[in-house]
C-alpha positions in Angstrom: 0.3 -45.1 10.1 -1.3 -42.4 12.5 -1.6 -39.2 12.6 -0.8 -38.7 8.4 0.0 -35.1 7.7 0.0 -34.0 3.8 3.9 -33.9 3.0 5.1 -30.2 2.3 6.5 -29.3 -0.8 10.5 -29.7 -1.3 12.7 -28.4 -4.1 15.8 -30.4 -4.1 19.5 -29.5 -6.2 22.1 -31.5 -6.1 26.3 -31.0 -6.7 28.3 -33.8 -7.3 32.3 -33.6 -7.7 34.4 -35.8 -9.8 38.2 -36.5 -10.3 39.0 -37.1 -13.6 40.5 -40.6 -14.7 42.9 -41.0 -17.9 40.6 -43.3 -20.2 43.5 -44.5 -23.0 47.1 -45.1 -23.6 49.7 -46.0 -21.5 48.3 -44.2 -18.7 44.7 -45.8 -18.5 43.1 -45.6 -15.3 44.9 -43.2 -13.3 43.8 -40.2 -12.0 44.0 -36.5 -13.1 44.3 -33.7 -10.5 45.7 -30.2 -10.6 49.4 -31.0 -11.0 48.6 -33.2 -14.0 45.3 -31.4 -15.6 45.7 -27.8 -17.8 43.5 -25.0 -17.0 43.1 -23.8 -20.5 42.7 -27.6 -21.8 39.6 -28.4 -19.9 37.9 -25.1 -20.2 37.8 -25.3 -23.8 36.8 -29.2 -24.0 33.9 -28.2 -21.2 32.9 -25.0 -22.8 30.2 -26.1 -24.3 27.4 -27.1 -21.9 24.2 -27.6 -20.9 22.3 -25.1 -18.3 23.9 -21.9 -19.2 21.2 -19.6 -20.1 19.2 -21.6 -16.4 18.5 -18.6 -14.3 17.6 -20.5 -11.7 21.7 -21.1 -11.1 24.3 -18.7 -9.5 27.2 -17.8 -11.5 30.3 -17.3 -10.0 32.3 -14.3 -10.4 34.5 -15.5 -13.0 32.0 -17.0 -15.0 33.8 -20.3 -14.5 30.9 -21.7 -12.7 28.1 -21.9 -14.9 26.0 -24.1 -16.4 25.4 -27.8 -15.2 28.8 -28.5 -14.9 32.2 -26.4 -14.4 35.6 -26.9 -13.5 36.2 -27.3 -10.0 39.3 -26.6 -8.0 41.3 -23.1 -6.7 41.2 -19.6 -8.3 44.2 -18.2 -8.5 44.9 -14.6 -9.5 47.7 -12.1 -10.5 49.0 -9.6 -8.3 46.9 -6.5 -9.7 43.8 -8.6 -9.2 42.6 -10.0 -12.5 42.6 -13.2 -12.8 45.3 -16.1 -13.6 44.3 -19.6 -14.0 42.6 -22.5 -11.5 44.5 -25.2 -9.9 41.8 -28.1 -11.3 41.1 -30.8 -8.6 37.8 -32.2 -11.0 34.5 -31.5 -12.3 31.6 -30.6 -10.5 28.1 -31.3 -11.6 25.0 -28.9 -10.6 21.9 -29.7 -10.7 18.6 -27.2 -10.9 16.1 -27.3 -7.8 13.7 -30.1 -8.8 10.3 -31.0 -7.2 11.8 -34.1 -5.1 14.9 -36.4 -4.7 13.8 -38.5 -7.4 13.9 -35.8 -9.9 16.9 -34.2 -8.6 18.6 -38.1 -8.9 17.4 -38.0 -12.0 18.8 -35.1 -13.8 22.1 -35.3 -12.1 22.3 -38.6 -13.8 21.2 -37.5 -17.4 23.6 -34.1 -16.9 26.7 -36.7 -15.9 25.9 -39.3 -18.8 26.3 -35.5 -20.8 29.4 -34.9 -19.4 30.8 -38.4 -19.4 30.5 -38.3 -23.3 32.1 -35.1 -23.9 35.0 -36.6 -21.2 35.3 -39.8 -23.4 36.1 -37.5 -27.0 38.9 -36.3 -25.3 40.3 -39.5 -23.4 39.4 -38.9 -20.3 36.8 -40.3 -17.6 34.9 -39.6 -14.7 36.2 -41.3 -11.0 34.2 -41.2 -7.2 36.4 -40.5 -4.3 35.7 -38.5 -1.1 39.4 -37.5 -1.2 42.7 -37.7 -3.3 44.4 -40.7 -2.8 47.5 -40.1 -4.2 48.2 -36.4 -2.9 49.2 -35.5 1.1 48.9 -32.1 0.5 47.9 -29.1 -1.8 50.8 -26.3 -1.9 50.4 -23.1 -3.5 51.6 -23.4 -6.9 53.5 -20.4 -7.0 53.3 -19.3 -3.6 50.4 -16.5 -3.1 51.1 -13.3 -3.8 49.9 -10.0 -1.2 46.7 -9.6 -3.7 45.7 -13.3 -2.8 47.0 -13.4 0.3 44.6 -10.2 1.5 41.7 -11.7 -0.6 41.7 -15.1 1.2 42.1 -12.8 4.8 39.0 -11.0 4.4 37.4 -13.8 2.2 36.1 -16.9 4.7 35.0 -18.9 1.8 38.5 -19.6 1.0 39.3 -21.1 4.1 40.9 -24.4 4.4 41.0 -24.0 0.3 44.0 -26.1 0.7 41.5 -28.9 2.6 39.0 -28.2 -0.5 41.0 -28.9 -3.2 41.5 -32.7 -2.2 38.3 -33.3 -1.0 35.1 -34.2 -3.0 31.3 -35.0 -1.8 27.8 -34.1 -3.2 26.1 -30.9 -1.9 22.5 -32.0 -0.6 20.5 -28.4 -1.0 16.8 -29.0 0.4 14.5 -26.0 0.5 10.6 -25.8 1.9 8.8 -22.9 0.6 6.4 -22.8 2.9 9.1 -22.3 6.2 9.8 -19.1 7.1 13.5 -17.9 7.9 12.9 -19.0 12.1 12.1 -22.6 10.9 14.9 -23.0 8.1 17.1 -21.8 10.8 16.3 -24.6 13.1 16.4 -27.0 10.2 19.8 -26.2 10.0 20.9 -26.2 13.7 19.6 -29.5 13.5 21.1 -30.5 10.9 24.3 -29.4 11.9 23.8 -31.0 15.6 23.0 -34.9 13.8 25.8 -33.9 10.8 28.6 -36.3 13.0 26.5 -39.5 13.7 25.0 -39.1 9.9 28.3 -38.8 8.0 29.5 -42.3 8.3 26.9 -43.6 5.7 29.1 -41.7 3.1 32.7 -42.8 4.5 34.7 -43.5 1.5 38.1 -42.0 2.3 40.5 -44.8 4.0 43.1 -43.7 1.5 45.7 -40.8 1.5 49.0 -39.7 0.1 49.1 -43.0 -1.5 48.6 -46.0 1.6 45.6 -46.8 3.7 44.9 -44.7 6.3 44.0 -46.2 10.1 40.6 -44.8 9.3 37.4 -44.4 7.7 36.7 -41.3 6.3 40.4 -38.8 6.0 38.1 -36.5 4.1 35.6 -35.8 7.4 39.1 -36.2 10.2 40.8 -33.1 7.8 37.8 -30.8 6.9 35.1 -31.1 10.0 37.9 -28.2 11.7 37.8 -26.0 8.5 35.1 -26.1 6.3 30.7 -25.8 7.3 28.5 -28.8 7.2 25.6 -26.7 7.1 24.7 -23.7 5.1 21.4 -21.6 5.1 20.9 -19.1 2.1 18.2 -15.8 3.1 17.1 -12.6 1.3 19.3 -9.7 2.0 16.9 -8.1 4.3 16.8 -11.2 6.2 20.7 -11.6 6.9 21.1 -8.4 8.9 18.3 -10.1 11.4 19.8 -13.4 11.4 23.6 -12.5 11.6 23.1 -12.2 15.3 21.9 -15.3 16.0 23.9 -17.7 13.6 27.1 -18.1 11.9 25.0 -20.7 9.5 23.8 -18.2 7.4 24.9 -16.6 4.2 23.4 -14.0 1.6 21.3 -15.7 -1.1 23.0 -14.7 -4.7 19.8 -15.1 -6.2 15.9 -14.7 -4.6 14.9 -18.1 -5.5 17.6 -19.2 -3.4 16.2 -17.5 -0.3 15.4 -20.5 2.1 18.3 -22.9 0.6 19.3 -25.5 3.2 23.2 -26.9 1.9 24.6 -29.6 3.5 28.3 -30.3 2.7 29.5 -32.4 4.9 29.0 -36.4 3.3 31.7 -38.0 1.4 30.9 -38.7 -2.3 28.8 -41.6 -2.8 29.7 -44.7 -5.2 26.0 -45.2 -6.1 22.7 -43.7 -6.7 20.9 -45.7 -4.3 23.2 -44.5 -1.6 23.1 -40.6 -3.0 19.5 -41.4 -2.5 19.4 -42.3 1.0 21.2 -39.6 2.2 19.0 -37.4 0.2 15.8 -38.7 1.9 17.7 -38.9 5.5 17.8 -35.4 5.7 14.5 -34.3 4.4 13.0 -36.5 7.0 15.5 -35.2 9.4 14.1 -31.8 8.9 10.6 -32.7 9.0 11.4 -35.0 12.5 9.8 -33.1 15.5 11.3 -35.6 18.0 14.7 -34.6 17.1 16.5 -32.1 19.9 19.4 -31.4 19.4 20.7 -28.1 18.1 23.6 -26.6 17.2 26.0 -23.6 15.3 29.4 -24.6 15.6 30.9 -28.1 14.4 31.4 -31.1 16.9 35.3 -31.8 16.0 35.9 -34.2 18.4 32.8 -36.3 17.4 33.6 -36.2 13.8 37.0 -37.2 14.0 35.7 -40.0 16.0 33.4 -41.0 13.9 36.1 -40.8 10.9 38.2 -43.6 12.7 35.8 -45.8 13.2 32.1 -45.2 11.9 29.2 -47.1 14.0 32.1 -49.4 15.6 31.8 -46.6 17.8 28.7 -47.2 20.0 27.5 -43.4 20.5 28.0 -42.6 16.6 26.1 -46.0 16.4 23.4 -45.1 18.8 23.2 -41.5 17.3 22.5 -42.7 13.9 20.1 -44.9 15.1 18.0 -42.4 16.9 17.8 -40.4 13.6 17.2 -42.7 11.1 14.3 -44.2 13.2 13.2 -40.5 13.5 13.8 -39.6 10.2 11.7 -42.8 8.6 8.9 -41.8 11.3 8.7 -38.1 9.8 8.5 -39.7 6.0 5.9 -42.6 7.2 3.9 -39.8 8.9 3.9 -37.2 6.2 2.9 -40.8 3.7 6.3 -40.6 1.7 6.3 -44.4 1.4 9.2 -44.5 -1.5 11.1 -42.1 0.8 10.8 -45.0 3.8 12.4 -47.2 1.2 14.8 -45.7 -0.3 16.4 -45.6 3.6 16.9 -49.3 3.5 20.7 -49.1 2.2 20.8 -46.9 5.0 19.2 -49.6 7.9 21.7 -52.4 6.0 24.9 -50.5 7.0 23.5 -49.8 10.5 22.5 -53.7 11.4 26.1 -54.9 10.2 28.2 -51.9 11.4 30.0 -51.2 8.1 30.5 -48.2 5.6 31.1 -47.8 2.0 35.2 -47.3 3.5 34.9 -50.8 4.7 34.7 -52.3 1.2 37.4 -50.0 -0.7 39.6 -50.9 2.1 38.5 -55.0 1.4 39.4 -54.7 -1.9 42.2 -52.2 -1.9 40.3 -49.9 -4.4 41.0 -46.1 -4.0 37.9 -44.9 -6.3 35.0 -46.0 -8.0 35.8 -45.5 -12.0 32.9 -44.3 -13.9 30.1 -42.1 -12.3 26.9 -42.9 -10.3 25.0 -43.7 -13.8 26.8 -46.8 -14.2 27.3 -47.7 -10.7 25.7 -50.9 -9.1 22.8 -50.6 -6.6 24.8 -53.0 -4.4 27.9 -50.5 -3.0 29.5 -53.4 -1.0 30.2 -56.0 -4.1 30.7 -53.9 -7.5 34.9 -54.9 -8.9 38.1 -53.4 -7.4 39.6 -51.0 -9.1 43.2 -50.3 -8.2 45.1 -47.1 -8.8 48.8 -46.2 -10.2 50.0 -42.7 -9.6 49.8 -40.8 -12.9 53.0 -38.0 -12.3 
């Protein structure tokens, strides 16, 4: 090692989503989404939680999302404006910045094995997917009304809401307090330039509306058009500086979350030592100084590619390569040694071409049941667990 640098602080929060999973009875195993799962019914079995009174967490304007975990899925609203009920595609766990990966691992673990309890009570479960198997579609259920309609207009966070609500991933949110707003921005353009050759180490999406798909990820080929990979959080007196030079950026709801790096664009993971790597990949992708390439605007074309067919596809394969090696560099020079390591998974799936998708698609499994706290370090040989529709 040459050159060793002192590695910079990072704060790290994670968000995980879930689809729930029918634990007893006749309809054991099969999966819960929002034409099967009551508004009212969750809310009051999830009311009760952990991280409530944590400053440190937005709160949405409903007050639905707060806390460590909330109800995930699409707001719906009357006509005058007040609002109705959510169409609920799962659960989403959040977890407070923490001093490193390992912490932030950590506590997302401890808050799900919180949540899974509660879940069990009431007979229900937690289940990883990147998408909805069963569903080809989210309709508007009853149609939107001119209230919504103009909200979802002049509101750009609702679009592709009908994308959103069958998709699911974890929300990687990295932040350096000592960068400035300049170098978070170009942590972000970079991020958002690598996002296409990174993704396939997430793919677990070769399902939808019920069959195999001809691909690898369905969740990156339908959202990369619609929805941000990258988002960068600054002060308010910061935006009106930055709005000219990046669509990237958005205004931070609280001031600790001034400098908040949010990438959104992996599947959901079937393990911890997966969630792991990714984690790690993309702190040492934003401390690499020999990575170039920039970018505001999503690479469609390169996604979808690399949804078909992952590092079967040479320049997704030799893009990957290029930052993995540069991301390991970064951690090895700033002396991160467990970061180095934890990238192995990551080196694995590169050296024998394969994805997470590649195994579910083996084994004709449609989602990992349970969460990450009991899943196997191993993602290519835990059991298969197959899926009945539960209408």
């Amino acid at each position: 090692m040459t050159d060793l640098v002192t590695m910079p602080p990072v704060k790290c929060g994670i968000e995980f989503e879930y689809m729930l999973v029918d634990r007893h009875g006749p309809q054991a195993g099969c999966l819960r989404d929002f034409t099967n799962l009551d508004f009212t019914h969750i809310s009051q079995i999830l009311e009760d939680k952990p991280g409530r009174e944590d400053g440190q967490l937005a709160t949405g304007d409903m007050g639905v999302r707060s806390g460590y975990w909330y109800i995930e899925g699409d707001e719906r609203f009357h006509a005058d404006g007040s609002f109705n009920t959510f169409a609920v595609k799962g659960v989403e766990i959040r977890t407070p910045p923490e001093d490193s990966v390992e912490a932030a691992v950590a506590r997302l673990l401890e808050i799900e094995r919180q949540l899974a309890q509660r879940l069990e009570l009431h007979g229900f479960g937690l289940a990883i997917t990147a998408l909805n198997p069963l569903r080809a579609s989210y309709d508007y259920s009853p149609p939107l009304n001119d209230f919504e309609k103009k909200l979802r207009a002049e509101d750009h966070e609702y679009d592709g809401t009908d994308i959103s609500t069958l998709t699911y991933g974890p929300d990687i949110n990295l932040s350096l307090p000592e960068w400035d707003m300049w170098h978070n921005l170009d942590a972000a353009r970079k991020l958002n330039y690598y996002a296409p050759y990174i993704v396939p180490f997430s793919f677990g999406s070769p399902f939808f509306a019920g069959a195999p798909w001809h691909g690898l990820s369905r969740r990156t080929w339908m959202r990369c058009e619609i929805r941000p990979a990258v988002k960068l959080f600054l002060e308010p007196e910061e935006l009106p500086i930055m709005a000219d030079y990046s669509v990237l950026v958005r205004p931070a709801r609280l001031a600790r979350e001034a400098g908040r790096i949010e990438f959104k664009a992996f599947d959901a993971m079937p393990s911890v030592e997966l969630l792991t790597a990714c984690s790690y990949l993309l702190v040492g992708m934003c401390l690499s100084k020999t990575l170039r390439g920039r970018s505001e605007v999503s690479n469609v074309a390169l996604y979808q590619r690399a949804a078909l067919t992952g590092f079967a596809d040479d320049d997704i394969h030799a893009g990957a390569r290029t930052v993995l090696e540069a991301a390991c560099n970064a951690l090895d020079r700033v002396g991160n040694a467990r970061a180095v390591a934890a990238l192995a998974p990551l080196e694995r799936m590169l050296a024998e071409r394969t994805t997470p998708a590649h195994a579910m698609r083996a084994e004709d499994r449609m989602f990992h049941s349970g969460g990450l706290a009991g899943s196997r370090t191993d993602t290519h040989d835990s059991p298969a667990f197959r899926v009945a529709a539960a209408d």
